[in-house]
N, C-alpha and C positions, 0 to 999 in steps of 0.2 A: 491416494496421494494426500499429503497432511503437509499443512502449510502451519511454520511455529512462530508468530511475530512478537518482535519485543522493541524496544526503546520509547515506548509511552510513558509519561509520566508529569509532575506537576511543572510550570513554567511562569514569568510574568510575560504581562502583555509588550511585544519586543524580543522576545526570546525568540531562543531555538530548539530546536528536535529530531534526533534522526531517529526514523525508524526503519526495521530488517524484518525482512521474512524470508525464509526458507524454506525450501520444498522440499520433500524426499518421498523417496517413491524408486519404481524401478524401471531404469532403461526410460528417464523421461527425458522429450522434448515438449517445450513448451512453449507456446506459440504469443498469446497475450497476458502481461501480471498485471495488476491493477491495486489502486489502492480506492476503497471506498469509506466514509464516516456517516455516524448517526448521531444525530444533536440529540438530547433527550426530547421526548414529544414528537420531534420530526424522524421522516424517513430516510432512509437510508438514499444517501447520493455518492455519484460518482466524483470521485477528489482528480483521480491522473491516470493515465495509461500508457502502458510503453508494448511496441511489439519486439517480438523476437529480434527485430535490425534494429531495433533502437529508434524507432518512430514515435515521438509522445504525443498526448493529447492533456489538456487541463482542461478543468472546469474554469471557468471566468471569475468566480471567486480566489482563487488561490494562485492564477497568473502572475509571472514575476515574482513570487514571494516561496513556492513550491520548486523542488527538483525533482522528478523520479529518474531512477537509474536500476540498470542491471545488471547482473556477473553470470552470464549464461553456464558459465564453468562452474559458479557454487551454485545456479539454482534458486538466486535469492536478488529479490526486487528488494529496493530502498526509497525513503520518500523524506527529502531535506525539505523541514521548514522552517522559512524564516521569517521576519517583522510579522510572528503570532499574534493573534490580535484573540478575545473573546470569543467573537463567531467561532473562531477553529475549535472551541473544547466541543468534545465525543467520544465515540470509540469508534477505533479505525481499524477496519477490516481488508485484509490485503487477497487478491484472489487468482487463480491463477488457471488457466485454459490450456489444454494441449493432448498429447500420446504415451500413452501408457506403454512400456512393454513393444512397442513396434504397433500396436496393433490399436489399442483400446483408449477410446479416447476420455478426457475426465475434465471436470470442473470442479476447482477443490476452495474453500475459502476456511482464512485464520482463523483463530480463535477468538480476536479483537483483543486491542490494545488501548485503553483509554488515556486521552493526551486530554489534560486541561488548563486552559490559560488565564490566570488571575490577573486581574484591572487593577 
């Protein structure tokens, strides 16, 4: 399964950004997508999660200011951000959990997307 994400790019502090990722693959169902980031230096953290019904979760950092959303029909999670601030620059990696095929199960992550936010 191969997740392709795009809409990263440069911003000011205030701005906004959506980004998409896509999944393709065969005969998938997919259970939880996620979006994670890596500051330079730091580790990779968890930004938002959505499951299959549409259930989200956010890190405490990006509360109120974060959307993530789904279109179970294209396959592709989104992640709306708004009043960006500096902390938010990284590269955002989108990921995704679920069934292959009827049968086979996978965990697949993007290629990363770097969003960064000028002061």
């Amino acid at each position: 399964v191969q997740l392709q994400a795009s809409g990263g790019g440069l911003v000011q502090t205030g701005g906004s950004l959506r980004l998409s990722c896509a999944a393709s693959g065969t005969s998938l169902s997919i259970n939880t997508m996620a979006w994670y980031r890596q500051a330079p230096g730091k580790q990779r953290e968890l930004v938002a999660t959505i499951s299959r019904g549409g259930r989200t979760n956010y890190a405490d950092s990006v509360k109120g200011r974060f959307t993530i959303s789904r279109d179970n029909a294209k396959n592709t999670v989104y992640l709306e951000m708004n009043s960006l601030k500096a902390e938010d620059t990284g590269v955002y990696y989108c990921y995704a959990g679920g069934v292959e095929s009827g049968w086979r199960s996978f965990v697949s992550w993007g290629q990363g997307t770097q969003v960064t936010v000028s002061s």
